[in-house]
MDAnalysis code that builds the backbone (N, CA, C; Angstrom):
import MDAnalysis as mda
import numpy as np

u = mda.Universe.empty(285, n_residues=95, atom_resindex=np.repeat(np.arange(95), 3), trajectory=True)
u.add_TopologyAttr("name", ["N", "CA", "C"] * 95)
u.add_TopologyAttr("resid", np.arange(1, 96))
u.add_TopologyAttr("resname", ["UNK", "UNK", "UNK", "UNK", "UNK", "UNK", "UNK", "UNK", "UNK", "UNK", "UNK", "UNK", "UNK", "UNK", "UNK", "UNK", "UNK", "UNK", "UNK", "UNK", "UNK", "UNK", "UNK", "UNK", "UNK", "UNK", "UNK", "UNK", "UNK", "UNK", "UNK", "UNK", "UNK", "UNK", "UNK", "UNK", "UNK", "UNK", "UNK", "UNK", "UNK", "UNK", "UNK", "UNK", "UNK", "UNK", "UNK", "UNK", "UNK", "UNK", "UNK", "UNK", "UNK", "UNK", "UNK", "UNK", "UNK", "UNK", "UNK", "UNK", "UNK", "UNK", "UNK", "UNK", "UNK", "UNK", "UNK", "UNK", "UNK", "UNK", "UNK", "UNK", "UNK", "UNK", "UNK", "UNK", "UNK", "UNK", "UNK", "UNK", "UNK", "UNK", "UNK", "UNK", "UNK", "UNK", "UNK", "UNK", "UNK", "UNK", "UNK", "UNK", "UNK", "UNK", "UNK"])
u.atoms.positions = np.array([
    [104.421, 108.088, 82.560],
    [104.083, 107.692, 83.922],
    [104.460, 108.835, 84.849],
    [103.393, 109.276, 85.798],
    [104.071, 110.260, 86.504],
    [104.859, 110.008, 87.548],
    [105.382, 110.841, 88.382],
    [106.490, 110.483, 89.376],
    [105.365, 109.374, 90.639],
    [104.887, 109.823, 90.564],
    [104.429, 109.101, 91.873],
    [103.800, 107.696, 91.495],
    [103.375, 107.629, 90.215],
    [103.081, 106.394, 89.739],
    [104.841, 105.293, 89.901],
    [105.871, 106.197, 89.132],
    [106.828, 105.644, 88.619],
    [107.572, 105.094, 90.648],
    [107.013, 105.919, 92.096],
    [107.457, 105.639, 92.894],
    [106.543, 104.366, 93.779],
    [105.661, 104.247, 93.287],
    [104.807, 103.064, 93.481],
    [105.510, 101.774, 93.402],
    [105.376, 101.919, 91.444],
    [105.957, 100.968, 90.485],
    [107.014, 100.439, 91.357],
    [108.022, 100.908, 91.551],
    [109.661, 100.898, 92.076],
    [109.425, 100.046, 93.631],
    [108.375, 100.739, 94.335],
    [107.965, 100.265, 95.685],
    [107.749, 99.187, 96.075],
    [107.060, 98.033, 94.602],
    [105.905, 97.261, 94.291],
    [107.179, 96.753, 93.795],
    [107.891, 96.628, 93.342],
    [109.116, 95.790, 92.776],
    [109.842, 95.586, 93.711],
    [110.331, 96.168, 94.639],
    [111.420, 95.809, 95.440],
    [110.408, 95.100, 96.780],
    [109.349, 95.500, 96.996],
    [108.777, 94.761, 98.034],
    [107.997, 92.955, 97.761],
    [107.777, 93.147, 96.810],
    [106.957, 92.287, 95.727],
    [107.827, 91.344, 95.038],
    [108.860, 91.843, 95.051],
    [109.961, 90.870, 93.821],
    [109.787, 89.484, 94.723],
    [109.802, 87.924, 93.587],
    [110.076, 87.119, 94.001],
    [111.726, 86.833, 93.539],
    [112.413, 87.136, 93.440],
    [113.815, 87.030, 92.633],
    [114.725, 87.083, 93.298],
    [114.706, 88.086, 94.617],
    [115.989, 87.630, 95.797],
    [115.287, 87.890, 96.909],
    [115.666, 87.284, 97.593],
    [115.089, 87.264, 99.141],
    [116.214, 88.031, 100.250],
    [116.222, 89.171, 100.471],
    [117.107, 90.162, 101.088],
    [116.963, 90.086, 102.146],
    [118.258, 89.936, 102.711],
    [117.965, 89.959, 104.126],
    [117.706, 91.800, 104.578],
    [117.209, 92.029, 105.887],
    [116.650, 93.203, 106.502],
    [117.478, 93.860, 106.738],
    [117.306, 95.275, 105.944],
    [117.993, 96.273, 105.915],
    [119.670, 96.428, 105.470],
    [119.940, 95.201, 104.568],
    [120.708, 95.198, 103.522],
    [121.898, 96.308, 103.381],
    [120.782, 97.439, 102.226],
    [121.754, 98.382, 101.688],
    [121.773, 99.576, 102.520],
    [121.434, 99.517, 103.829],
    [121.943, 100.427, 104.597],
    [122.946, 99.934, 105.616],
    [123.527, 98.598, 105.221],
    [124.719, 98.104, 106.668],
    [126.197, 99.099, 105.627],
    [126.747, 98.924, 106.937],
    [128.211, 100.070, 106.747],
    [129.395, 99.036, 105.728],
    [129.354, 97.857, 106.218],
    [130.454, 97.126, 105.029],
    [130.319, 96.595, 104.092],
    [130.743, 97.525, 102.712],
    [130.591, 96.708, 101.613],
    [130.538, 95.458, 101.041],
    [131.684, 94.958, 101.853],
    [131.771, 93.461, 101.408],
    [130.307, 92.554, 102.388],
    [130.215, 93.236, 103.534],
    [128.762, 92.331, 104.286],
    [127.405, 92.182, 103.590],
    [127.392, 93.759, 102.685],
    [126.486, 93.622, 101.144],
    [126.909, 93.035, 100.579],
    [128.130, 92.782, 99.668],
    [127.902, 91.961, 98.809],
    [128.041, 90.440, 99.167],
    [128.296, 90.059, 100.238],
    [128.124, 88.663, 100.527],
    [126.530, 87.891, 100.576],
    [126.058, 89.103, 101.405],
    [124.607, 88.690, 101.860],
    [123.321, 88.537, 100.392],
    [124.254, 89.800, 99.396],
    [123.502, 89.304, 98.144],
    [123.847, 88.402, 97.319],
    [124.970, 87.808, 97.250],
    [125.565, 86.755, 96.903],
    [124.794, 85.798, 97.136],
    [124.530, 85.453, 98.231],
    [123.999, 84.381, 98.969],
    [122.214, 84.521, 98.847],
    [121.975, 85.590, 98.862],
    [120.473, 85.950, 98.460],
    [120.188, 85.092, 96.867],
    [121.487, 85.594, 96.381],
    [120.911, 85.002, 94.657],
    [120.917, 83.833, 94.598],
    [122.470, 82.801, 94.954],
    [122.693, 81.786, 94.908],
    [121.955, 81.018, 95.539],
    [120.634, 81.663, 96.698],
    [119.328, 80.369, 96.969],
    [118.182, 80.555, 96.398],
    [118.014, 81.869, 95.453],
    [116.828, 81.971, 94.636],
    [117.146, 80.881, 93.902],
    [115.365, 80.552, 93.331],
    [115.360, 79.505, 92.684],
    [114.310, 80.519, 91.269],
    [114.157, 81.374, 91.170],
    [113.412, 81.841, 89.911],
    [114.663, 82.973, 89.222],
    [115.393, 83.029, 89.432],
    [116.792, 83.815, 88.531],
    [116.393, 84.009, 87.073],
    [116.326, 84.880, 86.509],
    [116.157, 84.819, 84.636],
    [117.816, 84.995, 84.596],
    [118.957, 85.295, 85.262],
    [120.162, 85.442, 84.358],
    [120.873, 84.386, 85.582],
    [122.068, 84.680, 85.720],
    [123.395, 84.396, 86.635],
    [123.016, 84.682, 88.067],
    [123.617, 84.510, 88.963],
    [123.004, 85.318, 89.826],
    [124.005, 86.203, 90.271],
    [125.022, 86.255, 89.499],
    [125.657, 87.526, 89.489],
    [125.054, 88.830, 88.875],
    [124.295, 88.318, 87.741],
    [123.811, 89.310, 87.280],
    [122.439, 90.122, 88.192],
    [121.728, 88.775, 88.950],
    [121.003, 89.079, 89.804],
    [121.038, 90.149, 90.980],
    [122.121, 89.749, 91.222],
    [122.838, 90.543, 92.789],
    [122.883, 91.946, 92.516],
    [123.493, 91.988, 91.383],
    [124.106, 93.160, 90.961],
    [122.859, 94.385, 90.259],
    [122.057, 93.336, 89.908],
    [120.606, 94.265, 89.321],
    [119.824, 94.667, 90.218],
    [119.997, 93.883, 91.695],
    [119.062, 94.438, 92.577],
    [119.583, 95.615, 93.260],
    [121.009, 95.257, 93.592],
    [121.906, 96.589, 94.035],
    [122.009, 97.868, 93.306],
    [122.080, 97.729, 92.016],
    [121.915, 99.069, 91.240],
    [120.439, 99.602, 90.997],
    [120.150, 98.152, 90.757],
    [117.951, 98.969, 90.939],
    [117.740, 100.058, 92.400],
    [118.228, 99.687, 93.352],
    [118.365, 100.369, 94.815],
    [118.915, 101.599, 94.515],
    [120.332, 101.695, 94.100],
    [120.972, 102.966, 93.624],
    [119.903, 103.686, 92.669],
    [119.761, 103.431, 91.836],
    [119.268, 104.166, 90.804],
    [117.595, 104.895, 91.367],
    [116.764, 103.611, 92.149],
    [115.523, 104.353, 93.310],
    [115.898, 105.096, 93.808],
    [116.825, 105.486, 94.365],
    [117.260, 106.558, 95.550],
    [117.790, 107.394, 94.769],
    [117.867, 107.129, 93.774],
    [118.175, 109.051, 92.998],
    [119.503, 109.616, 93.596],
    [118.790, 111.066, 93.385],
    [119.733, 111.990, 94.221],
    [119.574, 112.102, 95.551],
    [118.303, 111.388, 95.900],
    [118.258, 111.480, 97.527],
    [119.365, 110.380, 98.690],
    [119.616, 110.144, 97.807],
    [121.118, 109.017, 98.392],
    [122.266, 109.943, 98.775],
    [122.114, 109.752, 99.809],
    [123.905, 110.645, 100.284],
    [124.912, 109.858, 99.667],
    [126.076, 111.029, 99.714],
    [127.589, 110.665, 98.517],
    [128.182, 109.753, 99.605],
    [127.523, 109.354, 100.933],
    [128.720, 108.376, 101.166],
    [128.228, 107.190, 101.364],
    [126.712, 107.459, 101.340],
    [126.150, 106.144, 101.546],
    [126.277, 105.436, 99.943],
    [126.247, 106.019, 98.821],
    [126.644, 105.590, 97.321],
    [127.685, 105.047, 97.204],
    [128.646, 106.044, 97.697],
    [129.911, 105.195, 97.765],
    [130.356, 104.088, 98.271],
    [129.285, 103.388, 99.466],
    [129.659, 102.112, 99.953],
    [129.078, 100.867, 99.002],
    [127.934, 101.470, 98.370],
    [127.371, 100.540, 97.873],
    [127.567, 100.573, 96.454],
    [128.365, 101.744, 96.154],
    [129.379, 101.277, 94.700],
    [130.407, 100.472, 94.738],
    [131.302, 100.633, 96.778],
    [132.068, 99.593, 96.892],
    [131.807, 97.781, 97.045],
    [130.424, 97.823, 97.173],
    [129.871, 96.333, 97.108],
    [129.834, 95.795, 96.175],
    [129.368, 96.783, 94.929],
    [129.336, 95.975, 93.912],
    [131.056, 95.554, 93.588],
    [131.566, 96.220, 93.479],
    [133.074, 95.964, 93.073],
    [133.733, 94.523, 93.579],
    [133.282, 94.744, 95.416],
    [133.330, 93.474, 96.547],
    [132.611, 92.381, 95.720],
    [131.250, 92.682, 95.159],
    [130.311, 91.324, 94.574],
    [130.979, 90.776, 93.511],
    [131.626, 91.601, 92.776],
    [132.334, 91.137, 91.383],
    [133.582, 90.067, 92.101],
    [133.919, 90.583, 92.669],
    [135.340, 89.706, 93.488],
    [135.029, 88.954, 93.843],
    [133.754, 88.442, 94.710],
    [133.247, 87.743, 95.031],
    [133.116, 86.126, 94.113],
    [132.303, 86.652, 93.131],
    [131.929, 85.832, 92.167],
    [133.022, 85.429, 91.446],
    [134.050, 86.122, 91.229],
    [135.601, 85.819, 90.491],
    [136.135, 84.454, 90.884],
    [136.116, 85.292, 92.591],
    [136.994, 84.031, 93.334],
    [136.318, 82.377, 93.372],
    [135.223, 82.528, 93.103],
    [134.164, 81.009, 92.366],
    [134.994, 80.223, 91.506],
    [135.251, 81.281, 90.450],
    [135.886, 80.647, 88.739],
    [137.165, 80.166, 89.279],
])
């Protein structure tokens, strides 16, 4: 697949997905934990989930990371490596 096919594909998934319903402009807010709450809550009202919706949360957040490549600044990564960490805690404090 070439790149621009493979940036379509990616485009068409995150705009297209029926699987979480994100609120606007998400993974660019400044507090980690305000990401991982808001995807928390994104998963836990989907109703088509194939896993947990931990696993959900967490697949859409790293699908995001992993789209943005290297074009992701090191500090904007770093907040949203700190969400996931926040999302895991999140879901802990459930059990």
């Amino acid at each position: 697949m070439s790149k621009q096919g493979s940036e379509r594909w990616s485009q068409e998934v995150t705009e297209g997905s029926s699987s979480l319903d994100l609120e606007d402009g998400v993974f660019t807010w400044d507090d980690p934990l305000c990401i991982a709450k808001s995807l928390k809550h994104s998963a836990e009202q989907s109703g088509t989930l194939k896993g947990t919706a931990l696993q959900s949360a967490m697949s859409m957040l790293t699908f995001y990371i992993n789209r943005t490549g290297d074009s992701l600044p090191d500090g904007r990564r770093a907040v949203l490596n700190r969400a996931k960490d926040e999302l895991r805690g999140l879901f802990d404090s459930d059990n």
